[in-house]
Structure formats: structure tokens, C-alpha cells
C-alpha positions in Angstrom: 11.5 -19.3 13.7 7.9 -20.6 12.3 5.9 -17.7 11.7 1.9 -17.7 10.5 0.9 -15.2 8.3 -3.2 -14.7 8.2 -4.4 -12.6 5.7 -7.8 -11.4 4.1 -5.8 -10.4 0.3 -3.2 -12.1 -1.1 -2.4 -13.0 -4.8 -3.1 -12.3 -7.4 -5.7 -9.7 -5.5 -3.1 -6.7 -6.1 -3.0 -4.0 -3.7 -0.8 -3.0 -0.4 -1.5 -5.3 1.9 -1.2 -8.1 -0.4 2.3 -7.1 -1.9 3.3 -6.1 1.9 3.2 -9.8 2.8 4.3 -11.3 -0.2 7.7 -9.4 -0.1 7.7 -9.7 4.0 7.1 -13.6 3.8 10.1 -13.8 1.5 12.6 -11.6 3.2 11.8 -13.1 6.4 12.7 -16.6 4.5 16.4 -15.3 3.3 16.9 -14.4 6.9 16.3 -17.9 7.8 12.7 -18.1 9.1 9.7 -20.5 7.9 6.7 -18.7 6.8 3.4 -19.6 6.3 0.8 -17.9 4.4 -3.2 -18.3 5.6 -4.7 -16.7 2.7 -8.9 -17.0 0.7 -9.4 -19.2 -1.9 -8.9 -17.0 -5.8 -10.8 -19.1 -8.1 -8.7 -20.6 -10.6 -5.4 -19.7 -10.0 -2.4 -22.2 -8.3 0.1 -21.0 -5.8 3.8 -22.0 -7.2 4.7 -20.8 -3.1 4.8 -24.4 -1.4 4.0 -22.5 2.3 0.6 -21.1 1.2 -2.4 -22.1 2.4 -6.1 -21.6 1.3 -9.3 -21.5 3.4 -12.8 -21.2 1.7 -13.6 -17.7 0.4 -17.0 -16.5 -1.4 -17.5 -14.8 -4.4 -17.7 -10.8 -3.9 -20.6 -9.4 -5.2 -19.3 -5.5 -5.3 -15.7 -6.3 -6.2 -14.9 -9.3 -8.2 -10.9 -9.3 -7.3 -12.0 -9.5 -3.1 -13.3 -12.8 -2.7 -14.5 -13.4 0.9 -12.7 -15.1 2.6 -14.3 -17.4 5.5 -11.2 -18.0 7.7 -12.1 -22.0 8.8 -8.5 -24.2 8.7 -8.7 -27.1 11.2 -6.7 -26.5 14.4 -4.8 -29.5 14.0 -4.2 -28.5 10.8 -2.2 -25.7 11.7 -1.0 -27.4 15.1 0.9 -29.6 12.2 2.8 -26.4 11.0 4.3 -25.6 14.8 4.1 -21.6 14.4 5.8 -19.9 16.7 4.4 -17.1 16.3 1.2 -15.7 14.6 0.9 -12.6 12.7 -2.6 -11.2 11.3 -2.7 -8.8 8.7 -6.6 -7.6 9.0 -9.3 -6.9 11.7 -12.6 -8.5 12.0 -13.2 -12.3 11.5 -9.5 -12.9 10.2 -8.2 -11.1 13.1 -10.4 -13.1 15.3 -9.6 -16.2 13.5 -6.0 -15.1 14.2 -7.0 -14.2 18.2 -8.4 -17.8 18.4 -5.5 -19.9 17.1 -3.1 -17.6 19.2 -4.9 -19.0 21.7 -5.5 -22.7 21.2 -1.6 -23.0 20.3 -1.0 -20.6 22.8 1.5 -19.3 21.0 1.8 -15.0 20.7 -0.2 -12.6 18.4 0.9 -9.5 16.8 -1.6 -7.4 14.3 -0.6 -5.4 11.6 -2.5 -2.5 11.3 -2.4 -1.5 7.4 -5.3 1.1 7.1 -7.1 3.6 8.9 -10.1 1.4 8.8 -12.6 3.7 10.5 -12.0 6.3 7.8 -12.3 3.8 5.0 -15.5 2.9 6.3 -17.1 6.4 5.8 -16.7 5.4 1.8 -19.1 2.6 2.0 -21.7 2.8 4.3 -21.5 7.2 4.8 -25.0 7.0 5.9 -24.1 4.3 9.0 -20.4 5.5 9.4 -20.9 6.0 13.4 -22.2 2.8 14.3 -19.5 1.1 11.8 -16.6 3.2 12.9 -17.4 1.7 16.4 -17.5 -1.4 15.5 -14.6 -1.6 13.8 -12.3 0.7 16.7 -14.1 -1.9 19.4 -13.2 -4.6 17.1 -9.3 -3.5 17.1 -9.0 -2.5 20.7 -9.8 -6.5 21.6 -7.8 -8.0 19.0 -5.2 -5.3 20.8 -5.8 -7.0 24.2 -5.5 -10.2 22.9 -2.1 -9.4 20.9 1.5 -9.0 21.7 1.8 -5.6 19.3 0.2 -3.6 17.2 2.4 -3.3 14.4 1.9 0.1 13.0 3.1 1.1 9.3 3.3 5.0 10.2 3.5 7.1 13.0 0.6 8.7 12.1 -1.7 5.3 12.6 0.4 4.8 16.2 -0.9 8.0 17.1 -4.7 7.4 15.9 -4.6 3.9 17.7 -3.4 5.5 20.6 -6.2 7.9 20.2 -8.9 4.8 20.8 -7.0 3.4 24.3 -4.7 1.2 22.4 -1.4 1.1 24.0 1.0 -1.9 22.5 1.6 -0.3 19.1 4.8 -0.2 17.6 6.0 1.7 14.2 7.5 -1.0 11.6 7.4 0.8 8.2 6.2 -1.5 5.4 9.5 -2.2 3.0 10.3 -2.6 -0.7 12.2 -4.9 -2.7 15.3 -4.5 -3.8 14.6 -4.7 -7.4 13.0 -1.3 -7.2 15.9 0.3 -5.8 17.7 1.8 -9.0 20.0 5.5 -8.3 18.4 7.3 -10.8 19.9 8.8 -13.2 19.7 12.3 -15.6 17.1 11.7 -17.8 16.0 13.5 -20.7 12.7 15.8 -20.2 12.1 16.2 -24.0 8.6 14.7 -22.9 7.7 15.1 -19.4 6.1 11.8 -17.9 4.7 11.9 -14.6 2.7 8.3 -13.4 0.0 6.8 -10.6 0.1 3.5 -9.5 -2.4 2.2 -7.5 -5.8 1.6 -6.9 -8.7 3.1 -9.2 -11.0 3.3 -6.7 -12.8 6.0 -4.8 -11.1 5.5 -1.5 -8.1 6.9 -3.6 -9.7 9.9 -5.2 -8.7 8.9 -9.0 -10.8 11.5 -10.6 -8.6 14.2 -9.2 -5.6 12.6 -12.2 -7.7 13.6 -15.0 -8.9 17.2 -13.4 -4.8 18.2 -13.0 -3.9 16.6 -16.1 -6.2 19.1 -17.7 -4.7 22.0 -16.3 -1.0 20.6 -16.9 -1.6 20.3 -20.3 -2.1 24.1 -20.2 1.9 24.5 -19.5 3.2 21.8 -20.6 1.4 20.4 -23.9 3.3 17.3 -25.1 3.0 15.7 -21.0 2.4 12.1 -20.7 0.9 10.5 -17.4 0.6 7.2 -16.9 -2.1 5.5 -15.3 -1.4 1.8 -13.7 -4.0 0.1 -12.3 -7.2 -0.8 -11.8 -10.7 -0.3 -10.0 -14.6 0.9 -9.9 -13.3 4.4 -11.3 -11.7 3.3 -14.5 -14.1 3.7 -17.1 -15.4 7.0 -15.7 -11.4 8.5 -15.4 -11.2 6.9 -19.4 -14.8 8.7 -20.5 -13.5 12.2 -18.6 -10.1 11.5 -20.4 -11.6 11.7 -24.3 -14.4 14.3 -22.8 -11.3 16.8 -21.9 -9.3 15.0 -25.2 -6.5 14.2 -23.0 -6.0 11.1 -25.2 -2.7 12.1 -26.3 -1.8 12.8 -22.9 -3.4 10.5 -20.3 -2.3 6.9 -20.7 -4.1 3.8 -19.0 -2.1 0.8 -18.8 -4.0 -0.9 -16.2 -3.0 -3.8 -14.0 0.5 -4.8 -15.2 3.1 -7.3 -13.7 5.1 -5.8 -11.0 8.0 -7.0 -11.9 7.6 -4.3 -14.9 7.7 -1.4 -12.8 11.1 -0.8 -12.2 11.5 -0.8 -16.2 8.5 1.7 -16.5 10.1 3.8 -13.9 13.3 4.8 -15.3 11.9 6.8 -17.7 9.2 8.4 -15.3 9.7 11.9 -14.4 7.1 12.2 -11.3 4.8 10.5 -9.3 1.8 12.1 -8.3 -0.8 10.6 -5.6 -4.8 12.9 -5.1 -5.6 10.1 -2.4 -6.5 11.7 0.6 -6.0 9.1 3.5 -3.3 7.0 3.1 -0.6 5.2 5.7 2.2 3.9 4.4 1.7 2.7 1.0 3.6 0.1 -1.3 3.6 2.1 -4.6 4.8 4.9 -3.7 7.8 3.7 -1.8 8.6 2.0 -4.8 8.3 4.6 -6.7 10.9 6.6 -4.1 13.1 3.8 -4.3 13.5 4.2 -8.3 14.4 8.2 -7.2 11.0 9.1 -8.8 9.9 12.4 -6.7 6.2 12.5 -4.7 3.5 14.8 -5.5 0.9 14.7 -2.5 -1.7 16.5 -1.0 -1.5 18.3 2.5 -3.2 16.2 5.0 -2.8 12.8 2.9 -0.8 11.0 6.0 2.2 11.0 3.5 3.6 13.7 5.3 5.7 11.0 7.0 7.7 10.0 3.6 6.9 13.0 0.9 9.3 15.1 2.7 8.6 18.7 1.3 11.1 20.1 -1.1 13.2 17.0 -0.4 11.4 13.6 -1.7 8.5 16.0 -3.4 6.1 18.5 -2.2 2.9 18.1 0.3 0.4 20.8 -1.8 -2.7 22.1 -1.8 -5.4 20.4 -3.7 -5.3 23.0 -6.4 -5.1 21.6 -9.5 -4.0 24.7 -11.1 -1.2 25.3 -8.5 -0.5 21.6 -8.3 0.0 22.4 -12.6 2.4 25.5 -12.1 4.4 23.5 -9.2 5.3 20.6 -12.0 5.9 23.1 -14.4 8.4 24.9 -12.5 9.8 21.3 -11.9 10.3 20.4 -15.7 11.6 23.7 -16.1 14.8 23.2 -13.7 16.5 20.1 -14.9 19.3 20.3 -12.4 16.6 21.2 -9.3 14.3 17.9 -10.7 17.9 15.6 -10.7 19.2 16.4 -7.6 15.3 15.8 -6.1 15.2 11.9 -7.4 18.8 11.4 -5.6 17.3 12.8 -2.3 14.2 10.7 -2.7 16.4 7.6 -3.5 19.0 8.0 -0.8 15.7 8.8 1.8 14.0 5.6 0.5 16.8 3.2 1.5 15.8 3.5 5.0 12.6 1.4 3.5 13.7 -2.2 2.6 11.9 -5.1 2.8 14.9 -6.5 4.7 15.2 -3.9 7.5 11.4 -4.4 7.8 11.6 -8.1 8.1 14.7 -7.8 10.7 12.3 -5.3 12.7 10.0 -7.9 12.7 11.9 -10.5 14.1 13.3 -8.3 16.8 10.0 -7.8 18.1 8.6 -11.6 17.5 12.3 -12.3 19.8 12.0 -10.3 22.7 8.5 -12.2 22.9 
């Protein structure tokens, strides 16, 4: 099967989405299958992946590491690649980009869904949130029409989609790759290390990090947390980090390769996430995979993977509760152990693999 891939991000932009398709594109390859990959300009750096393709993309004036992409390929251009089947990852003019070429090529159209974009939208324009919120659910219920499925990451976003009239949504989690699933071992809690990864941006709620680790430092002095990533929030979560003198404690080791991670992780403890709208994201299911426990807050949307009291707890946001809970944690070595299994074994369910065979299920009965 020839499958198109559009996207809005895709390397080296890092977040989610862009990591989603990346590891997607290259399971569905060792199952056999030809993917493509539509994806903006990124000034200055070269694709080594022979199946990508670029399309014109403007520089973004809030966040550097978005360009804008302006979806224009040639239709014969892509007529030349014979997809049979095409596969947008985003809304709005890459989704209708997508809508149209499913149409010229008549060929089918499925739509990933990878955010609650309505709710994202109250982040950046609060003051004209109603008019944009409508836009954006009008904008999904036609790309809907025009689409085979709505691939839904979560059963929560199948239920909100259902919610504005849209019927053809299906629940394909998003998957990890194997080299983040390690069984974790016993390891030593001499100094407690709990980490984030992920975006430092508002839409995540960052600031919350510093605000616990004040209040963890309380119980347990010596605690590291580890901070990957980056975003608009850094330098004000690294002034508030000297301002409380959490040096000691609080470590930023911004945007790192991925491949890293699984290294990082086996001597990480926790992994603790304030954002407070999420679907199914990347970072932490590869944080589960390593057997690294989930510390969430109650109505996150995680409440589909951080399964409470068995791959971490859904609390409060409380720092000084959310403080006590770790330190009861680091204070029952067998409990914390026997936690990263459970969150291990849970998090095989959530390979890139089973993802990409889910895929092709649905692209075949098509």
C-alpha cells in the first residue's frame, strides 16, 4: 500500500504530532507499506528520509521552531507518487489541502485528530475564543464529511468529536518505539529523580514544575527533577528556579536527542505532567514504556493511560499533596518497584507497531 502523509510539523520541529508520524511512517514501512511524508519547509536542515517531501512554509513570527507552512505541491506531482490512500495529520489549510487531493486522485481520506483544538485555541486568542472555537469545530466537521475516519488518539477526543455531530471517528492510540520499551528494573533511591518531558509552553502549564518542586524539597531535600525541553516558558520556569534556590534541585536540560531518552530514563524515578488538557501524548507513553510511573492531574484527559494506583496517580492540583503523595512514594521502595512493572507491562498495549497495523486495518476495509 502507498500511503500520503500531510502534516503541518515534522522534523526537527519536536513535539507529538511530529514524532507520531515519524515513528508511524516507519512502522508502517517494516510492515511493507510506502510512505510519503508532505511536510513545510525547516530552513536549513536536509531530510536523510528519501520519501519526504517539502512545500513552501513562512517564517513564524511568535514561535521560531513552527514555520508556516503553505501546503501548494503540484497535483501531478503527487499523482506521480500513486497514494493509495491519504492521511492528514492537522485541520485547517493542510486538512483542506489534504480534502482536495483526496479528491482530485479520488483516492480516500482519513484525519488524525491529535488535539483538542477548540480548547487550545482559548490560549491564544482568550478574548475571540467563541468565534475561533467555531471555526475551527466547523472546520473539522467538513474535513469529517469529506473523510473516510476520524482517527482519534483517545477515547476521550471520540467522545468530544462526537459531541460536535461528527460521527466516523475511530480510537487508534498513538504508539511508541520499541527502543523505549526497557522492564525496569530496582533502582537505587539514594537520590530521588523525578522528570518532564515536553513542551515549555503555556498550553502545558510548566510553571506548576517549579511551584511542586518547592514544596517537594520540603520532604525530600536532596530530589532532582529534570526538566527536558523547550518553549516560551523557559526562562521564566529558570528565573523562579534560582528565585526559590532550587538550583540544586531543578535541572534544565532542554531539547535533547530522543534517542537519549531511554538512557536518561533508567535512572528516573517519576514522571510528573501539570498540563491540564492533554490526549494522548508521546512523552509520556514513553516514559510508561521505560516503567517510569505518571503523576497527573484530575481532569488532564490522561485518565485514559495514568491508571490510578496502577501506572501512577490522577491528583489534585495541590502542590503540597501532590509533595506528600511522592514522598510516600520514595518512602516504599517495594510499593514504587512493583508500580514501574505495572506501568511497563500496561504500556505494551502502546506500540508503534500495533498502531500502524490498526492503521492499515482501517485504510483495508476501505
Amino acid at each position: 500500500m502507498r500511503i500520503l502523509f500531510i502534516t503541518a510539523s515534522y522534523l526537527p520541529t519536536a513535539n507529538g504530532v511530529t514524532y507520531h508520524v515519524s515513528s508511524t511512517a516507519e512502522a508502517l514501512r517494516k510492515l511493507g507499506h510506502i510512505v510519503y511524508i508532505l511536510a513545510p519547509t525547516f530552513p536549513g536542515y536536509k531530510d536523510l528520509d528519501k520519501y519526504v517531501i517539502r512545500y513552501p512554509s513562512l517564517p513564524n513570527p511568535f514561535i521560531k521552531k513552527y514555520p508556516l507552512g503553505i501546503p501548494f505541491v503540484p497535483i501531478e506531482k503527487i499523482r506521480k507518487l500513486k497514494p493509495d490512500v491519504i492521511h492528514a495529520h492537522h485541520p485547517l489549510v493542510v486538512g483542506q489541502f489534504a480534502s482536495l487531493i483526496s479528491e482530485k486522485l479520488n483516492k480516500p481520506l482519513f484525519i488524525t485528530a491529535h488535539t483538542h483544538y477548540e480548547q487550545y485555541l482559548n490560549y491564544y486568542f482568550p478574548h475571540g475564543y467563541k468565534i475561533t472555537s467555531k471555526i475551527i469545530i466547523s472546520d473539522l466537521q467538513n474535513l469529517a464529511n469529506n473523510s473516510q475516519k476520524i482517527i482519534s488518539p483517545s477515547i476521550n477526543t471520540k467522545i468530544r468529536l462526537n459531541k460536535h455531530g461528527i460521527k466516523n471517528s475511530v480510537v487508534i492510540n498513538n504508539g511508541v518505539e520499541s527502543m523505549f520499551f526497557i522492564k525496569p528494573s530496582k533502582k537505587p533511591t539514594i537520590e530521588p529523580t523525578i522528570v518532564y518531558t515536553g513542551r515549555l509552553d503555556r498550553v502545558k502549564n510548566p510553571l506548576k514544575l517549579i511551584t511542586i518542586a518547592k514544596e517537594v524539597k520540603k520532604k525530600i531535600p536532596n530530589f532532582k527533577l529534570l526538566i527536558i525541553g523547550g518553549g516560551e516558558k523557559f526562562k521564566e520556569m529558570f528565573d523562579q528556579t534560582h528565585k526559590l534556590h532550587l538550583e540544586g534541585n531543578v535541572i534544565f536540560l532542554g531539547e535533547i536527542d530522543r534517542s537519549l531518552l531511554p538512557e536518561i530514563y533508567k535512572s528516573v524515578h517519576l514522571f510528573i505532567t501539570p498540563s491540564m488538557s492533554e490526549v494522548m501524548p508521546i512523552s509520556i507513553l514513553e516514559a510508561m514504556a521505560s516503567g517510569i510511573p505518571i503523576i497527573a492531574f484530575k481532569k488532564s484527559g490522561l485518565e485514559e493511560i495514568v491508571i490510578d494506583r496502577k501506572t501512577g496517580f490522577i491528583l489534585e492540583d495541590n502542590p503540597k499533596k501532590i509533595a506528600g503523595k511522592i514522598k510516600n512514594l520514595f518512602s516504599n521502595k517495594t510499593r514504587l518497584y512493583k508500580l514501574s512493572l505495572n506501568t511497563h507491562k500496561y504500556a505494551l498495549n502502546f506500540s508503534a507497531e500495533n498502531t500502524a497495523k490498526k492503521l492499515v486495518d482501517i485504510y483495508k476495509k476501505v
